[in-house]
C-alpha positions in Angstrom: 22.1 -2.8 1.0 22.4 -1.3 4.2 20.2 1.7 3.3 17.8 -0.8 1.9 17.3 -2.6 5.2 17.1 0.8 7.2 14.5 1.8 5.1 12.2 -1.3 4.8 11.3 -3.7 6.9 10.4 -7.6 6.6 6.5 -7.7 5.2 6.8 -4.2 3.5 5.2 -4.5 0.1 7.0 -4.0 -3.4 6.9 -4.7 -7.2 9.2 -7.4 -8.2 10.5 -7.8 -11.6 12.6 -10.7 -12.6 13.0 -9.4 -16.1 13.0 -5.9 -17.4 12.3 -3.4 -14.8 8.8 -2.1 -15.8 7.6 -4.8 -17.4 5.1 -7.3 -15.8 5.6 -6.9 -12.4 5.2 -9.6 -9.5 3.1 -8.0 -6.3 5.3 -9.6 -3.3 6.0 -9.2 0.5 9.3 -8.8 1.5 10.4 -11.9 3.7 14.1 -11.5 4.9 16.9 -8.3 5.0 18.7 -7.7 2.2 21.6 -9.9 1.6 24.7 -9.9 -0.6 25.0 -13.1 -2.5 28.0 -14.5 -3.7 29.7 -11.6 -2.4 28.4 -9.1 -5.1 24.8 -8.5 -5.7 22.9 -7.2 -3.2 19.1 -9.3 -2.9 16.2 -10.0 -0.8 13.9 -12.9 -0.9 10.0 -12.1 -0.5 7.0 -14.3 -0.4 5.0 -14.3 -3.7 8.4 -15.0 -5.5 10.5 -18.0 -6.1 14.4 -17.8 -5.4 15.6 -14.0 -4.5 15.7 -10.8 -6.8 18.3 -8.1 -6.9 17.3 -4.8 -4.8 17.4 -2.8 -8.0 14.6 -4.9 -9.7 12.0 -4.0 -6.8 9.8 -1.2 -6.0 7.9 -0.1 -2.8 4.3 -1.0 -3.8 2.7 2.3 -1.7 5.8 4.7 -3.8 4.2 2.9 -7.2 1.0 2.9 -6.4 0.8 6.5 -4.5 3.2 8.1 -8.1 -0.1 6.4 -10.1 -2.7 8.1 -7.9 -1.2 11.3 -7.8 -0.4 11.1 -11.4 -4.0 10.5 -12.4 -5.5 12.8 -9.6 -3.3 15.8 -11.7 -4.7 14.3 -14.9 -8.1 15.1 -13.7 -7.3 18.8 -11.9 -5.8 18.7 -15.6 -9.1 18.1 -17.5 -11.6 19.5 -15.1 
């Protein structure tokens, strides 16, 4: 949690997924630091999501998005 908040910063932008990472995911701004709740899971709340989601079901939105790019720009060196 700690490296969390040292790496991101309220109003970064991530992927949230309140089911199965991967699947269907929620764009979002991240509104508060990390917290532990109840003592055990580490979460943040963000704005574009209701109630908070555990650090290990988000994803940086530029790390996605930039992993896509790159991915498809290689696809094209690939092909052309």
């Amino acid at each position: 949690m700690t490296d969390f908040n040292a790496r991101h910063a309220v109003g970064d932008a991530f992927w949230a997924y309140k089911g199965l990472r991967g699947e269907n995911p929620i764009a979002c701004v991240l509104r508060t630091p990390a917290e532990l709740l109840s003592g055990h899971t580490p979460v943040a709340w963000l704005d574009g999501v209701s109630g908070c989601i555990a650090l290990t079901h988000l994803e940086p939105r530029l790390v996605a998005e930039g992993a896509a790019l790159k991915s498809t720009a290689q696809g094209a060196a690939d092909h052309g």
